[in-house]
C-alpha positions in Angstrom: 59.5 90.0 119.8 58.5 86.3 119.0 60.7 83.9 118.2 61.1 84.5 114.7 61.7 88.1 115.0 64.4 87.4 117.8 66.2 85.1 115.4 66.0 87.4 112.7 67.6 89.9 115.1 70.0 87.4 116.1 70.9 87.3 112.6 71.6 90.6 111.9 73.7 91.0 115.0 76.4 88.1 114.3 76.8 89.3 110.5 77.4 93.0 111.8 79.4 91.6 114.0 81.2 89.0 112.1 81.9 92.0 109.5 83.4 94.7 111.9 86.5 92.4 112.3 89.4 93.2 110.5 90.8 89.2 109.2 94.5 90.3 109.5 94.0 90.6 113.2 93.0 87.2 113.1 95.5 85.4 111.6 93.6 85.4 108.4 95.1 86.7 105.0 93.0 90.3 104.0 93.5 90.3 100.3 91.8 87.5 97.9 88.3 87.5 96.7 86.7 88.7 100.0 83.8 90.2 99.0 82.4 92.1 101.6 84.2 93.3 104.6 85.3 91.2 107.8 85.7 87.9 108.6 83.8 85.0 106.0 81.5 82.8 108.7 84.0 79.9 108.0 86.7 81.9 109.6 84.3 82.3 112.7 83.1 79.2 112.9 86.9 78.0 112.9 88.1 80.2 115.3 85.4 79.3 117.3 86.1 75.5 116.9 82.1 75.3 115.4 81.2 73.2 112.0 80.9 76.2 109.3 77.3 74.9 108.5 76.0 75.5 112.2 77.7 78.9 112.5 76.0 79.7 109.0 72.7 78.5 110.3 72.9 80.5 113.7 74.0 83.3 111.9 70.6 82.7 109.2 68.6 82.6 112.4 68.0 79.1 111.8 65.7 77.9 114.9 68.6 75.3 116.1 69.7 74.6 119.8 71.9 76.3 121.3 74.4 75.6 124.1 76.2 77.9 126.6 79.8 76.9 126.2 79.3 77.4 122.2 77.6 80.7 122.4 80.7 81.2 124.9 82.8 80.2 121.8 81.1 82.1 119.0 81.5 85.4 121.5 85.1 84.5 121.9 85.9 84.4 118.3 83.6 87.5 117.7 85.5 89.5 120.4 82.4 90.3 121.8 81.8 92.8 125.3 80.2 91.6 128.1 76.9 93.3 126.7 77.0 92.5 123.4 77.4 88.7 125.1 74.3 89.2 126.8 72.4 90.8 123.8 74.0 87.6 121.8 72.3 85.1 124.6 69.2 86.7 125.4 68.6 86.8 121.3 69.3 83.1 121.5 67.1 82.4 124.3 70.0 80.5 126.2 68.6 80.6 129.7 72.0 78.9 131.1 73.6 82.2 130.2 70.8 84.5 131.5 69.6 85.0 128.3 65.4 84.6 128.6 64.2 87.6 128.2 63.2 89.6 131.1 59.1 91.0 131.3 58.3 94.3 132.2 55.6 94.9 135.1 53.9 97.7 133.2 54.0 99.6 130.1 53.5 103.1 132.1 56.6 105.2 132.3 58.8 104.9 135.2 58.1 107.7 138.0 61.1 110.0 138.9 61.7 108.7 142.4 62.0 112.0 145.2 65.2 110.8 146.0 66.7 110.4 142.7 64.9 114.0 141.7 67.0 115.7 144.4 70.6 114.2 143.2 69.6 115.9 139.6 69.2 119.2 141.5 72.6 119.4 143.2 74.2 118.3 139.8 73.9 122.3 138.7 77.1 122.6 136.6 76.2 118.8 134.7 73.1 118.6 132.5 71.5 115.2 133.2 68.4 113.2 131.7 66.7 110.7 133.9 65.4 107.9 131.8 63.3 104.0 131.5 63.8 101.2 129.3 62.4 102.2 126.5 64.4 105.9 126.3 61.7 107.7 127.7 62.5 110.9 129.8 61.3 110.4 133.0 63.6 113.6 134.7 65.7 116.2 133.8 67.4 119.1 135.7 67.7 122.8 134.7 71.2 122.1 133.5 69.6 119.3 130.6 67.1 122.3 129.8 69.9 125.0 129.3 71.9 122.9 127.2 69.6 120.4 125.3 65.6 121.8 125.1 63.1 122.7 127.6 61.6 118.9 127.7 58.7 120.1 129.5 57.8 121.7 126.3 57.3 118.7 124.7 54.0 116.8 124.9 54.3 113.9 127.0 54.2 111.2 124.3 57.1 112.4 122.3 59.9 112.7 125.0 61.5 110.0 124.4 65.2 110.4 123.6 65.5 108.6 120.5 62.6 110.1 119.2 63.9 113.9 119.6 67.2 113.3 118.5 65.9 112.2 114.9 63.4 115.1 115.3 64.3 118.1 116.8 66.5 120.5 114.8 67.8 122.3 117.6 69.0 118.8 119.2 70.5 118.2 115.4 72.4 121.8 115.7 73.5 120.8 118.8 75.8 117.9 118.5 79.2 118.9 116.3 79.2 114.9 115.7 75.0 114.0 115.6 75.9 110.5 114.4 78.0 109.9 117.4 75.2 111.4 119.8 72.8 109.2 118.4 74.8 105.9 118.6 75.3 106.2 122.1 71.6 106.0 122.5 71.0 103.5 120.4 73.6 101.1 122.2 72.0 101.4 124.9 68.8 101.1 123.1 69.6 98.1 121.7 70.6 96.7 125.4 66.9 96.6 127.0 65.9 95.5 123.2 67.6 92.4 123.8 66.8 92.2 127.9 62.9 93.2 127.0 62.9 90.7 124.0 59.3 89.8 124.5 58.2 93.5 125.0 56.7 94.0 121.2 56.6 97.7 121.8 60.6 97.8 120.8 59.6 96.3 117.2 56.8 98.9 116.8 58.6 101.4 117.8 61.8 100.7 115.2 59.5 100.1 112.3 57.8 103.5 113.0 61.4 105.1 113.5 62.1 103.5 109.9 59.5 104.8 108.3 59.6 108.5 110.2 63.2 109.5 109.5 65.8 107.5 106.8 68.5 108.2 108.8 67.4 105.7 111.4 67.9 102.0 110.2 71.4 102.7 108.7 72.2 103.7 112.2 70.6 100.8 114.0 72.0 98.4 111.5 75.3 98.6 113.0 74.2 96.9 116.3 76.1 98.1 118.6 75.3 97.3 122.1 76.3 99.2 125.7 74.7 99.4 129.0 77.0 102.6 129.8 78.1 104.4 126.7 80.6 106.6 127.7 81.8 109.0 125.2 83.5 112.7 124.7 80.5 114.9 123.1 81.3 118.3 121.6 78.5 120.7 120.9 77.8 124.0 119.5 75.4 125.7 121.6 73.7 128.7 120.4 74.6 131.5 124.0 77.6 129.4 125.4 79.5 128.1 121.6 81.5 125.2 122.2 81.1 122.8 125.2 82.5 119.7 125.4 81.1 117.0 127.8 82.0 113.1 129.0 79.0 111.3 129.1 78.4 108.8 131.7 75.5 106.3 132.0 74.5 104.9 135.4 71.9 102.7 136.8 69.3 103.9 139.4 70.2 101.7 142.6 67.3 99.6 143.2 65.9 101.2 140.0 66.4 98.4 137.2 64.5 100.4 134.5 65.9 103.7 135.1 69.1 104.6 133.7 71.4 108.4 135.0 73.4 109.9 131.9 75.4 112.7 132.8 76.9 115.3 130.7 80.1 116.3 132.7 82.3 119.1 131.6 85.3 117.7 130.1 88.5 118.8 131.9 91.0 121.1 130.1 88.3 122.9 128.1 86.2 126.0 129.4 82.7 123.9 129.4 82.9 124.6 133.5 83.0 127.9 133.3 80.3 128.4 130.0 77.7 126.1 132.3 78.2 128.6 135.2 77.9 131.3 133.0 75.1 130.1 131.2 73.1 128.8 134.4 73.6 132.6 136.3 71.9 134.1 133.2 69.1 132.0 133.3 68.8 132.8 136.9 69.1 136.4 136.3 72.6 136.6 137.5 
């Protein structure tokens, strides 16, 4: 992104933000002429001791300066996570926070390290996808391919996660909740697009998933941001019926661009036993 664009994104994150909060919890009345939902950007900017006109500016991706100990405010008042902090700074280009955008060595998908490769194959009973910065599946084991697709079936070019969720039925007929499977991803989308901030591939890419499926940019509109979503999935799997799984997203030690999600049976439900069952009949069992 350039500078403008990051503003613009900037933007779009405070007022998604500023309009998740409920004003009651605040100490702010809820009825009167209130518009729109949430807090109004005076109420931010007062509980986070800022003039309302230089809130309103940050949040109209006005190009002003910045300081730490205000964004530190504005995320305060904002109730923001430690990632959506980060997101927040690296938006503004604060570098006292960490927030310059970090560069990317190469565009080429990260390799599946040997190592890392193994761990996947001793995790039989828990499907789990293996994947870079920009979503892309760069390993799977045999437990992913029973429960999700056969990735290897799909040309090189199009596995990326975000990309089959929006376009694969079978993914679509999976998840019991889609729009909850897909947010998880695009959290932690949204993560490396504010670390990778000068990468231009992330704008490319979200125009094209505008234009290829409407279902996207309401979905990406709501900016949430997570480095490890962790979630309870339930889906409806065409052999096994319902499975129910607790996601988990780890990084790769030593592997910044590489990210582990795995799809653990969720305890109290018969998951276990339909992943044993379903993995012995792929064997032949």
């Amino acid at each position: 992104m350039n500078r403008q664009e990051r503003l613009k994104a900037l933007s779009e994150f405070l007022r998604s933000r500023r309009m998740a909060l409920l004003p009651e919890e605040h100490g702010f009345p809820a009825g009167g002429r209130r518009r729109t939902p949430g807090l109004r950007r005076e109420e931010v900017a007062q509980l986070a001791g800022v003039s309302p006109t230089w809130y309103t500016w940050l949040e109209q991706g006005r190009d002003i300066r910045v300081s730490s100990s205000v964004l530190d405010a504005v995320a305060k008042a904002l109730r923001l996570n430690a990632d959506e902090k980060r997101y927040m700074a690296a938006l503004a280009g604060d570098a006292a926070e960490g927030g310059e955008p970090e560069r990317s060595a190469s565009d080429e998908p990260a390799a599946l390290p040997a190592p890392l490769g193994r761990i996947l194959d001793e995790l039989a009973g828990c499907p789990a996808i293996v994947s870079d910065r920009r979503c892309r599946i760069a390993g799977w084991n045999e437990a992913a391919a029973r429960v999700f697709l056969d990735f290897g079936s799909v040309p090189t070019e199009e596995r990326n996660m975000i990309t089959l969720l929006f376009t694969r039925p079978e993914l679509q007929r999976l998840a019991v909740n889609w729009e909850q499977f897909v947010r998880g991803y695009l959290a932690l989308f949204r993560y490396y697009y504010g670390r990778y901030a000068d990468d231009d591939w992330y704008s490319r890419f979200i125009e094209a998933m505008e234009r290829r499926d409407a279902r996207f940019a309401p979905l990406w509109e709501e900016s949430r941001v997570s480095a490890a979503p962790e979630v309870i999935l339930e889906f409806r799997h065409a052999r096994a019926g319902k499975m129910q799984f607790q996601l988990t997203s780890l990084q790769a030690q030593g592997q910044p661009d590489l990210r582990v999600s795995i799809y653990t049976p969720a305890q109290g439900t018969a998951t276990e036993r339909k992943m044993r069952r379903l993995m012995d009949e792929e064997r032949g069992g």
